[in-house]
Backbone as CSV, one residue per row, in Angstrom:
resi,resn,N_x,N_y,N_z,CA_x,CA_y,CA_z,C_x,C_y,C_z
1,UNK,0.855,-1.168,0.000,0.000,0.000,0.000,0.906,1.237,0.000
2,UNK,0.369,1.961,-1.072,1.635,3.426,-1.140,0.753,4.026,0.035
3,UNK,1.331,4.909,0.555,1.123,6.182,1.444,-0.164,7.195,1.167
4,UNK,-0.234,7.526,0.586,-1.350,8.178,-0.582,-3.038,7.171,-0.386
5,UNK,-2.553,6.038,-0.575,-3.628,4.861,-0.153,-4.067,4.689,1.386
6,UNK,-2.962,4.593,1.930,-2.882,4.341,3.403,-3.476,5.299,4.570
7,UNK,-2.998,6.267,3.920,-3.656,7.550,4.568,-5.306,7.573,4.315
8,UNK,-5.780,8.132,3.011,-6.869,7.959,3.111,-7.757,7.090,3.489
9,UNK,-6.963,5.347,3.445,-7.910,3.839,4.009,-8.015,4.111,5.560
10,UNK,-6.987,4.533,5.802,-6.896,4.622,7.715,-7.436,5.752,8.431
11,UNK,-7.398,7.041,7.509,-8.472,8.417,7.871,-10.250,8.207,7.834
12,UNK,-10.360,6.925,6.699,-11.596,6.935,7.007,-12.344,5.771,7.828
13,UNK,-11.237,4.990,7.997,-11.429,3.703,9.394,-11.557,4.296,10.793
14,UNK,-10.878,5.348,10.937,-10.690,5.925,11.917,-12.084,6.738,12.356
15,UNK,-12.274,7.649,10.954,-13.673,8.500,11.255,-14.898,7.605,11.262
16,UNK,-14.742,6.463,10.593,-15.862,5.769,11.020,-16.018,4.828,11.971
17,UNK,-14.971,5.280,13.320,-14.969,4.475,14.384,-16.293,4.825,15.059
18,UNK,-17.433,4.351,16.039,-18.407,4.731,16.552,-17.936,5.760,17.702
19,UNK,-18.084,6.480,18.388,-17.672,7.260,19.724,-17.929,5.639,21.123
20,UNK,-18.850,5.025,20.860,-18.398,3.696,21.648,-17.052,2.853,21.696
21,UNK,-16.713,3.191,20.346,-15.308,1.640,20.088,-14.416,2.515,20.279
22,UNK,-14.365,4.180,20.418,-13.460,5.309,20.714,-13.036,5.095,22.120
23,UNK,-13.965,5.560,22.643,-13.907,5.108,24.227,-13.736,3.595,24.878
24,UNK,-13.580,2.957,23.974,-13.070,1.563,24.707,-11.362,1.829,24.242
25,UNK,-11.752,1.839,23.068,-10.096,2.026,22.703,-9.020,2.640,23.230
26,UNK,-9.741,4.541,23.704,-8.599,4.836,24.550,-8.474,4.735,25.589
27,UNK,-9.278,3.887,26.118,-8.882,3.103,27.672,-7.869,2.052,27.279
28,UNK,-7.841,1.382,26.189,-6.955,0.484,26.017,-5.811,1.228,25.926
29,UNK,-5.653,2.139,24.772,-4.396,3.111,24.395,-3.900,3.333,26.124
30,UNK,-4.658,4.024,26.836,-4.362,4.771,27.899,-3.705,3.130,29.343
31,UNK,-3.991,1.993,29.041,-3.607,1.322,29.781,-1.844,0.813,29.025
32,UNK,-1.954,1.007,27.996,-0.523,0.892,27.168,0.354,1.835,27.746
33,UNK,-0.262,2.800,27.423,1.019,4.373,28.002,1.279,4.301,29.074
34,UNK,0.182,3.324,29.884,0.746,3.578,31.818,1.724,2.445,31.865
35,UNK,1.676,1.048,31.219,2.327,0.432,31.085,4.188,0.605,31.030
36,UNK,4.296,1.513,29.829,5.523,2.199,29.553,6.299,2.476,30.897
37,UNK,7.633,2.479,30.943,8.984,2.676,31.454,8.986,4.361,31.053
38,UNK,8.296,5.185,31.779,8.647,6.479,31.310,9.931,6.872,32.028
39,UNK,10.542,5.775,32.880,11.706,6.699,33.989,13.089,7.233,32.594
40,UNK,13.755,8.061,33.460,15.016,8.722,32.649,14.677,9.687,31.293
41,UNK,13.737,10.058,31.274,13.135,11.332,30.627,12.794,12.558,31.728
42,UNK,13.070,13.450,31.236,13.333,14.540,31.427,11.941,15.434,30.628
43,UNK,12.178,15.674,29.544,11.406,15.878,28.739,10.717,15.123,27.504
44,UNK,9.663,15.551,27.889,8.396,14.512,27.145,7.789,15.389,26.146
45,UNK,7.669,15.362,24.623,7.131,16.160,24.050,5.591,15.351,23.849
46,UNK,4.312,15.633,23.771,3.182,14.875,23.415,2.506,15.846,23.169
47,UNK,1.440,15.249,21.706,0.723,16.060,20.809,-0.497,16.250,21.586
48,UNK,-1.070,17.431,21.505,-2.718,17.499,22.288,-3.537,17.131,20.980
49,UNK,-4.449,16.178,21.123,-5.714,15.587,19.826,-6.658,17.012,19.517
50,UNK,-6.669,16.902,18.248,-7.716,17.109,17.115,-8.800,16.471,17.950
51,UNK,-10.133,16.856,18.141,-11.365,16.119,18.598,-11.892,15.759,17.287
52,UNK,-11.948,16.883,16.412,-12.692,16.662,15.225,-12.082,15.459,14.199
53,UNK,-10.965,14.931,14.773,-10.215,13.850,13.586,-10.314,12.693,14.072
54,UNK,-10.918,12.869,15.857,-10.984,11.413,16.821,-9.892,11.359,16.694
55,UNK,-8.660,11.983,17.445,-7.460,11.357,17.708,-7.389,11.311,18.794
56,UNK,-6.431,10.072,19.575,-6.603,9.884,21.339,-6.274,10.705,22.213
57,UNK,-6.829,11.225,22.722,-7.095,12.252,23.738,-6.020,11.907,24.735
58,UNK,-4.571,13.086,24.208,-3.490,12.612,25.154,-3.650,13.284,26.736
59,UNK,-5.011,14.488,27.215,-4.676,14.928,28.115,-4.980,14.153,29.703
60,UNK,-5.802,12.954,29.361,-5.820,11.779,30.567,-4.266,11.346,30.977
61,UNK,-3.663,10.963,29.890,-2.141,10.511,29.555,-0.968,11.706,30.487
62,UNK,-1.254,12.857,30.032,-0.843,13.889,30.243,-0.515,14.444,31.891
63,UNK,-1.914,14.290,32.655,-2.253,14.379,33.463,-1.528,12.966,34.761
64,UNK,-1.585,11.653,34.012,-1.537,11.018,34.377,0.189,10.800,34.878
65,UNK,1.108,11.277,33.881,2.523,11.555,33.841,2.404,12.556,34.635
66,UNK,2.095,13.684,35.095,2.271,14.668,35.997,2.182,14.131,37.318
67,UNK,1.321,13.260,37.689,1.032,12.403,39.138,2.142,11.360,39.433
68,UNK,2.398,10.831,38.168,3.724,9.636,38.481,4.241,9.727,38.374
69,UNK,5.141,10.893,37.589,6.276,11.053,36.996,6.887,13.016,37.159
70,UNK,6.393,13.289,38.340,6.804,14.655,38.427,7.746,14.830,38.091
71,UNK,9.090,14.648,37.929,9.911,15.343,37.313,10.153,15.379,35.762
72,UNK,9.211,14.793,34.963,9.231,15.198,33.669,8.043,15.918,33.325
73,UNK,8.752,17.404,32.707,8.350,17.909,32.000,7.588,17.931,30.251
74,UNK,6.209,18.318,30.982,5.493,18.302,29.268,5.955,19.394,28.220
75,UNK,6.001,19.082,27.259,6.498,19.813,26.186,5.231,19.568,24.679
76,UNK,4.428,20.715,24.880,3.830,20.777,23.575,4.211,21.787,22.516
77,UNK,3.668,21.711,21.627,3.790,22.627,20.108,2.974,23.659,19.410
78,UNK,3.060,24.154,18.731,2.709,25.422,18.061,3.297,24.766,16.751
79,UNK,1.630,25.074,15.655,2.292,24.694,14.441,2.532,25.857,13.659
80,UNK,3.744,25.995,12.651,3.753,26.940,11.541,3.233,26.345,10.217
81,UNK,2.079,26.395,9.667,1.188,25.978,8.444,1.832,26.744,7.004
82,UNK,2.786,27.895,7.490,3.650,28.091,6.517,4.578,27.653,6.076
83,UNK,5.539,27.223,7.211,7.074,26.628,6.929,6.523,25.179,7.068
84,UNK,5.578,24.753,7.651,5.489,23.093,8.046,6.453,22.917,9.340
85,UNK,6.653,23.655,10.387,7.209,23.016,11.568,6.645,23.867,12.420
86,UNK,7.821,22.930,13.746,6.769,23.065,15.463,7.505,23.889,16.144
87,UNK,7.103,24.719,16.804,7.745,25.535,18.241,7.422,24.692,19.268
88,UNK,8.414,24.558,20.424,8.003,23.299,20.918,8.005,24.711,22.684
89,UNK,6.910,24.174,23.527,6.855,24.622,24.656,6.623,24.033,25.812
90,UNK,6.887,24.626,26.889,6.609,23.958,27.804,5.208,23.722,28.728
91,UNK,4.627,23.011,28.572,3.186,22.383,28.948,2.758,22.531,30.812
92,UNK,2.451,23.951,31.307,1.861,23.566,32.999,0.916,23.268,33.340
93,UNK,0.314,22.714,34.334,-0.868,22.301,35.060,-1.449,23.430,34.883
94,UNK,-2.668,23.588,34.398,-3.968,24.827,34.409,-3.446,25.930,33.579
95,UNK,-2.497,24.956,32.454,-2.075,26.478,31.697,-3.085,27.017,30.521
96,UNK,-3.067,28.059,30.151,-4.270,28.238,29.490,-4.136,27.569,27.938
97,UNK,-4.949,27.184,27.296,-4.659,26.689,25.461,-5.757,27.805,24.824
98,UNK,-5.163,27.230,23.817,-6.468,28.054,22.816,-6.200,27.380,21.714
99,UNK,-7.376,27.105,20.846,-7.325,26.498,19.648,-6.891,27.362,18.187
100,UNK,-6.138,26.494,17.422,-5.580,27.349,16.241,-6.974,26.879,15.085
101,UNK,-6.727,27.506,13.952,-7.772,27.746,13.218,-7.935,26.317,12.847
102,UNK,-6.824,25.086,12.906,-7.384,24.118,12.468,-7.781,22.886,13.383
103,UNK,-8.240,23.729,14.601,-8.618,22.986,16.118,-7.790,22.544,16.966
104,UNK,-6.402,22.778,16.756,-5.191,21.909,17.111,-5.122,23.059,18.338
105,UNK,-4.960,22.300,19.663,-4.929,23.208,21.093,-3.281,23.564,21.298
106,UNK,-3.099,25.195,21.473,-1.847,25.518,21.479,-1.704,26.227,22.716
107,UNK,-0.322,26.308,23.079,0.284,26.957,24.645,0.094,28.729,24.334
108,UNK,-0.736,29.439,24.948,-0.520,30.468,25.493,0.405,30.900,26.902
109,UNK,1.365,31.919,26.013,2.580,32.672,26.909,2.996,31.602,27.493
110,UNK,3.547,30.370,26.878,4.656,29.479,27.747,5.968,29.723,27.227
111,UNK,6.433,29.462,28.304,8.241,29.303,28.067,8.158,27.954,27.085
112,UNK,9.328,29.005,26.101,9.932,28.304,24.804,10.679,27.442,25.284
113,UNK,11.063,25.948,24.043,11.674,25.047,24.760,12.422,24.933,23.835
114,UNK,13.897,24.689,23.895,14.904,24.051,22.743,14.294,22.654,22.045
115,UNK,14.383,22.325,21.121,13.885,20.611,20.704,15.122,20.288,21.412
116,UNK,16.184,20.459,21.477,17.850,19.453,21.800,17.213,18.694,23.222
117,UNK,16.500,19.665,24.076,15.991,19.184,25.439,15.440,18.205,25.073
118,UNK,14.387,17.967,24.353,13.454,16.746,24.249,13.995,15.690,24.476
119,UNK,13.759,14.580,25.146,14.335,13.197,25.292,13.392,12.391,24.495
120,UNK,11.809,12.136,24.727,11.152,11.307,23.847,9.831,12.246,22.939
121,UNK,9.444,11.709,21.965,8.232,12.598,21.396,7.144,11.682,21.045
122,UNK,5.834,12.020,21.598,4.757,10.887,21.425,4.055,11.979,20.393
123,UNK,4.050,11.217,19.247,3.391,12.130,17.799,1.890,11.299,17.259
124,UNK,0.964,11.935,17.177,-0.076,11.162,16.408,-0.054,10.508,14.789
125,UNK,-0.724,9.034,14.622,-0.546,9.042,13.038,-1.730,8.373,13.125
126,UNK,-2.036,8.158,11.994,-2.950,7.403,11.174,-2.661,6.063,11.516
127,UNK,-1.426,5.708,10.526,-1.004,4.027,10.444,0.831,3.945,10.519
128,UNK,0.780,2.975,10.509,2.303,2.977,10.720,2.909,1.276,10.018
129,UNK,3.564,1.179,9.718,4.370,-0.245,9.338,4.898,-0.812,10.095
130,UNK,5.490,-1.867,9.818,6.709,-3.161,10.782,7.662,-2.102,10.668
131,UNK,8.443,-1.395,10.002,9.458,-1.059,9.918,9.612,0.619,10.432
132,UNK,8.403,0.669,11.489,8.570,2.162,11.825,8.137,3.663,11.045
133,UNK,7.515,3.294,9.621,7.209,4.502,8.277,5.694,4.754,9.265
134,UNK,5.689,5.703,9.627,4.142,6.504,9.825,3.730,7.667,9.229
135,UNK,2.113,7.254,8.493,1.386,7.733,8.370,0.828,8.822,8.917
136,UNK,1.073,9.966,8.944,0.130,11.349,9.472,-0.595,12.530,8.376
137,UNK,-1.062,13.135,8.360,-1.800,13.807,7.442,-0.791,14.426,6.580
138,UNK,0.627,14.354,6.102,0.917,14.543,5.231,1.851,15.801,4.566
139,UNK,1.719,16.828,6.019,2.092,17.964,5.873,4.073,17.994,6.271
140,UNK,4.782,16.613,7.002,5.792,16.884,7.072,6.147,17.156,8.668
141,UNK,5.235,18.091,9.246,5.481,18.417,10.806,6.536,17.857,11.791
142,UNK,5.814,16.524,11.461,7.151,15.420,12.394,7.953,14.995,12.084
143,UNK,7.983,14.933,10.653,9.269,14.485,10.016,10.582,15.362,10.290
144,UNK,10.120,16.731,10.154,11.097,18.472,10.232,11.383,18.185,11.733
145,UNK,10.345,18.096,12.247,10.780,17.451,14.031,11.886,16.711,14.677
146,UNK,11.249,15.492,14.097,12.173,14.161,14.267,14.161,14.969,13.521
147,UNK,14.071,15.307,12.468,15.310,15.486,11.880,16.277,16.669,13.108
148,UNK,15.201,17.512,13.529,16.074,18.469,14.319,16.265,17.993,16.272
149,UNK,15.575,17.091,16.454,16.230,16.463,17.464,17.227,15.619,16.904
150,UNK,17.529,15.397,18.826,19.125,14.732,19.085,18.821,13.155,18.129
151,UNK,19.824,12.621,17.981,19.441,11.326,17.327,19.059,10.077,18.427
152,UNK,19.325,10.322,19.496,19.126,9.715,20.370,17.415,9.754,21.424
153,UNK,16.636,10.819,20.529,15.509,11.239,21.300,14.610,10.006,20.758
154,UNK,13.913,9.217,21.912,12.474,8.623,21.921,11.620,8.724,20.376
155,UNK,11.460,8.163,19.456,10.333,8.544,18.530,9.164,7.779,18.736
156,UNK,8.428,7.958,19.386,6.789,7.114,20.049,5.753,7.736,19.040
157,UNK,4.269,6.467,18.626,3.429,6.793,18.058,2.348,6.508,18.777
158,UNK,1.166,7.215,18.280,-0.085,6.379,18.883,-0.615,6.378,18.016
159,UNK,-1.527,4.973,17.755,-2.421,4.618,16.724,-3.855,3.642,17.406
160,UNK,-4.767,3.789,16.379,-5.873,3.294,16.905,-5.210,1.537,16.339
161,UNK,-5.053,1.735,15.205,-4.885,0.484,14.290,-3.301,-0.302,14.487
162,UNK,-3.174,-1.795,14.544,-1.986,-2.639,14.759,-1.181,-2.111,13.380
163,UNK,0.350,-1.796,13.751,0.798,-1.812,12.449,0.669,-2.655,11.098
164,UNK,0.984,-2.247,9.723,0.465,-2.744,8.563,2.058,-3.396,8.114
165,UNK,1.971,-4.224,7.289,3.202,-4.661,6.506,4.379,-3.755,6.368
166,UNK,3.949,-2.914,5.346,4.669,-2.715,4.724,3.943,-1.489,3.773
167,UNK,4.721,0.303,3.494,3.860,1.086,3.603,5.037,1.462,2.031
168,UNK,4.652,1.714,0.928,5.583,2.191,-0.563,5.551,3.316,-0.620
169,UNK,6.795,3.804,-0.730,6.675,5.449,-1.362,7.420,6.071,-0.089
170,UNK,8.391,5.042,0.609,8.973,6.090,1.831,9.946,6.951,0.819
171,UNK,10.263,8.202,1.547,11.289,9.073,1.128,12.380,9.488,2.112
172,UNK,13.423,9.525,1.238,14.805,9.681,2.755,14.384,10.553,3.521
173,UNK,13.546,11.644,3.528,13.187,12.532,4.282,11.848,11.816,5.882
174,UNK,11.332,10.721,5.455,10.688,10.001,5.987,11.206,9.748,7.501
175,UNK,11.022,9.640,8.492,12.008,9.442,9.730,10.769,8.181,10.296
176,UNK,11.545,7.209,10.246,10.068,5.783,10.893,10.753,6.502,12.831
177,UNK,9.847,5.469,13.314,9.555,5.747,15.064,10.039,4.666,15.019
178,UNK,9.893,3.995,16.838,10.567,3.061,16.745,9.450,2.071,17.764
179,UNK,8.568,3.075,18.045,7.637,2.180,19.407,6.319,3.107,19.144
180,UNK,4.775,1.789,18.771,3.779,2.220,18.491,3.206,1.550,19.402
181,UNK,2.021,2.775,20.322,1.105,2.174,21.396,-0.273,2.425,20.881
182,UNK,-1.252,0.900,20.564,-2.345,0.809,20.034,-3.009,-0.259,21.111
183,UNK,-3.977,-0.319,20.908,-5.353,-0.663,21.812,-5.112,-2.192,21.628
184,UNK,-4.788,-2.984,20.828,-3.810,-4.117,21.146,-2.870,-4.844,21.814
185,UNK,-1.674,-3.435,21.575,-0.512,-3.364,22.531,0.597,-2.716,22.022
186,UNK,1.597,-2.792,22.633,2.657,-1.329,22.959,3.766,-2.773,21.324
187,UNK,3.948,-1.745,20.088,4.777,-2.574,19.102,6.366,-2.368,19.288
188,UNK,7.364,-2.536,19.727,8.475,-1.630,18.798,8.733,-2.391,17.160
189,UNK,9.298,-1.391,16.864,9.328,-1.289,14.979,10.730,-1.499,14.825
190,UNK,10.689,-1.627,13.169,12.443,-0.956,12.668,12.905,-2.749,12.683
């Protein structure tokens, strides 16, 4: 399946999940992430969900790392829809968001964060392969991401769906992850 295919088969599996099999699912997702070895991070970058795309609602997750894991810091983003990349910030308890024009919840007046800080990044996709290639809407975001962290930083996905074979049409610019947590169970890739 090229990319082009994959995307659209898995955007509309996804939207035609019921809000029932949603909510079972990210209890499953959400028992995966507690599962995880978050110790020796520092900084945690994780995407806040699109409601309107049904993507898993990382702020249970979010919340949940703040109670067990106080000393790592959340780190969310700000997208540029011009250049295709992220300002990455730092995420507080009761900090205020506000939604950007394409629903995506962003940090008001937080302290800026270097990416070099980041230790792991939990990014949303669609679908993903055995070999780590994920699927996201297409614009590049995480890819520009992934390239300007350390080489050593965490690349984590979340998906509703078990990885697929095998995904055609990667490009060197492509950066696969290496560990996908789905309502199944926690994959590593690569």
């Amino acid at each position: 399946m090229d990319k082009a295919t994959a995307r659209a088969a898995y955007k509309l599996k996804r939207t035609n999940l019921s809000i029932p099999e949603v909510e079972r699912m990210d209890q499953q997702l959400f028992q995966q992430l507690q599962a995880f070895d978050w110790s020796g991070i520092s900084y945690l970058h994780c995407y806040l969900s699109i409601a309107k795309f049904k993507e898993y609602d990382t702020m249970p997750f979010i919340e949940w790392i703040w109670e067990n894991y106080p000393k790592i810091h959340i780190v969310i983003s700000k997208s540029d829809f011009e250049t295709h990349e992220l300002k990455h910030y730092l995420m507080e308890k009761d900090a205020p968001l506000e939604h950007n024009p394409w629903g995506i919840p962003e940090p008001v007046n937080a302290p800026e964060i270097e990416v070099q800080q980041i230790d792991a990044v939990v990014a949303p996709l669609l679908v993903v392969d055995s070999a780590g290639n994920r699927i996201g809407y297409g614009k590049g975001f995480y890819d520009r991401f992934f390239a300007a962290c350390r080489p050593d930083v965490g690349k984590l996905g979340i998906s509703y769906f078990v990885p697929i074979d095998h995904i055609d049409g990667i490009q060197p610019w492509d950066i696969p992850i290496s560990v996908v947590f789905t309502p199944e169970g926690t994959y590593e890739l690569g």
